[in-house]
C-alpha positions as semicolon CSV with decimal commas, in nm:
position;residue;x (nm);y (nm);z (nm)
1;X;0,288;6,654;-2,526
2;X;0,194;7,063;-2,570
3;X;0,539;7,084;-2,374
4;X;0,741;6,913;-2,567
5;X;0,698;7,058;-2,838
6;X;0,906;7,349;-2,770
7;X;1,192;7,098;-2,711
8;X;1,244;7,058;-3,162
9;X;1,519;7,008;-3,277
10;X;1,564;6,766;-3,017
11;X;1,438;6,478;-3,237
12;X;1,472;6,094;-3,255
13;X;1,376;5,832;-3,462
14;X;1,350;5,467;-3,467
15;X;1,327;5,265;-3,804
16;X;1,118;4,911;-3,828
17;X;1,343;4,634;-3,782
18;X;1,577;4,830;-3,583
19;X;1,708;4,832;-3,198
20;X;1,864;5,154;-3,228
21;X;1,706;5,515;-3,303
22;X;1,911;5,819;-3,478
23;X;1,915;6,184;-3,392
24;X;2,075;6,421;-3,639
25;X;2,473;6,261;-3,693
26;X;2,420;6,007;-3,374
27;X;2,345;5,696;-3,481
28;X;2,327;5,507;-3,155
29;X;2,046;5,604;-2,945
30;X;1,833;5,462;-2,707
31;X;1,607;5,579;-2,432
32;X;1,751;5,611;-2,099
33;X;1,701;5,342;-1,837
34;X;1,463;5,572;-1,603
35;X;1,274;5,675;-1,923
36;X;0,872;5,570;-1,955
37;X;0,911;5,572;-2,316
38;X;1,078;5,159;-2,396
39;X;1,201;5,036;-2,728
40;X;0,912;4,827;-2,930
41;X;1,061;4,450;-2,958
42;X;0,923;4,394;-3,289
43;X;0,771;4,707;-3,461
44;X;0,618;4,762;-3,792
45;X;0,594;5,160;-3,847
46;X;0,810;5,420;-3,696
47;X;0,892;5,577;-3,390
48;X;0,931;5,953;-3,329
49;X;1,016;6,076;-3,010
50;X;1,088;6,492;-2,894
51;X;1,349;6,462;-2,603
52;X;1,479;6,705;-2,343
53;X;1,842;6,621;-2,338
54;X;2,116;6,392;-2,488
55;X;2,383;6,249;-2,270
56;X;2,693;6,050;-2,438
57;X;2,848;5,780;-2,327
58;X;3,110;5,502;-2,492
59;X;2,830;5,276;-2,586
60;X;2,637;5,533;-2,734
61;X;2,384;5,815;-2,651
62;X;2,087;5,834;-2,407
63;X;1,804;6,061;-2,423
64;X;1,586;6,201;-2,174
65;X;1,260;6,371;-2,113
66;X;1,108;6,192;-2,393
67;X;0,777;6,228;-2,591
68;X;0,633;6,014;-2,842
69;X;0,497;6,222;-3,148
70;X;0,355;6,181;-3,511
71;X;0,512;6,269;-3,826
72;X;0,269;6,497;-3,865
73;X;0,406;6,686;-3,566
74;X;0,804;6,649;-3,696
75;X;0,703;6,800;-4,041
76;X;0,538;7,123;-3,836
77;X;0,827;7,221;-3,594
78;X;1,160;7,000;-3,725
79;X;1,393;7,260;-3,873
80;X;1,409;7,415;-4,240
81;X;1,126;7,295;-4,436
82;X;1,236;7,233;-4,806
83;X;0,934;7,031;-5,081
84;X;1,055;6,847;-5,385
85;X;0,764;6,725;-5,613
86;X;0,786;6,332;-5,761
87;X;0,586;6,285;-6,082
88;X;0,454;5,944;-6,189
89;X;0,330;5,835;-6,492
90;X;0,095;5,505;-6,535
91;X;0,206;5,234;-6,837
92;X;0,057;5,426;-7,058
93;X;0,245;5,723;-6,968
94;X;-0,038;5,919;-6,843
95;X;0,046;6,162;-6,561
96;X;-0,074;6,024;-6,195
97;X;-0,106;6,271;-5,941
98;X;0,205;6,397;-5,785
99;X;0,362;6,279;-5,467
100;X;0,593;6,481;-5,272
101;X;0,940;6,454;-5,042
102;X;0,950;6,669;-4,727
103;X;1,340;6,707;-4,637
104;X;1,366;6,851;-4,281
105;X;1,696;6,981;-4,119
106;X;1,931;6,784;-4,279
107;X;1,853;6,384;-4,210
108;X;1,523;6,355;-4,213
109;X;1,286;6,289;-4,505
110;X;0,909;6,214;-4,519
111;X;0,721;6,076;-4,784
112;X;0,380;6,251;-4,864
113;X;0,113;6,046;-5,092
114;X;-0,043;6,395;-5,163
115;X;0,184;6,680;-5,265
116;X;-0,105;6,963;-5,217
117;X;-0,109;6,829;-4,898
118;X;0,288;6,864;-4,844
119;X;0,233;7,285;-5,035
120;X;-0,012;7,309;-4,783
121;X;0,195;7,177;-4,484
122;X;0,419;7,458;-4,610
123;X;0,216;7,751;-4,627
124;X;0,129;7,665;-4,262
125;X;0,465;7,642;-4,145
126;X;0,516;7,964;-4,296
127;X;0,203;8,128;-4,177
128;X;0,317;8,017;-3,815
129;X;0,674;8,151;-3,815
130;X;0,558;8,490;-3,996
């Protein structure tokens, strides 16, 4: 896994109820044949996977060298890092604590339940790059 990591941007991702992962602008992905990692039939979360290469094809794209990773690890190493806060108010229109959006690169979006936990995610990221 440690080795993969180095291979962001290189990132795919598989939605529940789907056959097909995404990557960036391809939207037909799947792992290749000789690959260890093998589409879940029926899934319930997602999939993130860290790959080595892309190769193209006229049915679609395969990837190689592939890694499955958690969110957690996408949101750390995934491209530009940019927060946007969601506010919620209750019936009464009392303020709930704030969730958060994490939009990385420029197709991928995470949900966060806690947004001092998304700040935080930030200041990390930039304490690592700095």
């Amino acid at each position: 896994l440690l080795a993969s990591l180095g291979t962001f941007p290189n990132v795919a991702l598989l939605h529940p109820g789907m056959k097909k992962m995404i990557s960036g602008p391809e939207r037909n992905v799947s792992p290749h044949k000789a690959s260890v990692i093998k589409l879940p039939g029926n899934h319930q979360e997602h999939l993130w996977v860290v790959f080595s290469e892309m190769m193209r094809s006229k049915r679609g794209c395969s990837i190689l060298g592939c890694s499955q990773v958690h969110p957690l690890y996408v949101a750390m190493f995934q491209g530009f890092y940019t927060l946007e806060e969601v506010s919620h108010e209750d019936e009464e229109g009392r303020a709930l604590p704030s969730t958060g959006r994490v939009h990385l690169s420029d197709w991928i979006e995470l949900a966060v339940d806690d947004f001092d936990l998304a700040v935080q995610l930030g200041v990390l990221r930039f304490r690592a790059e700095n």
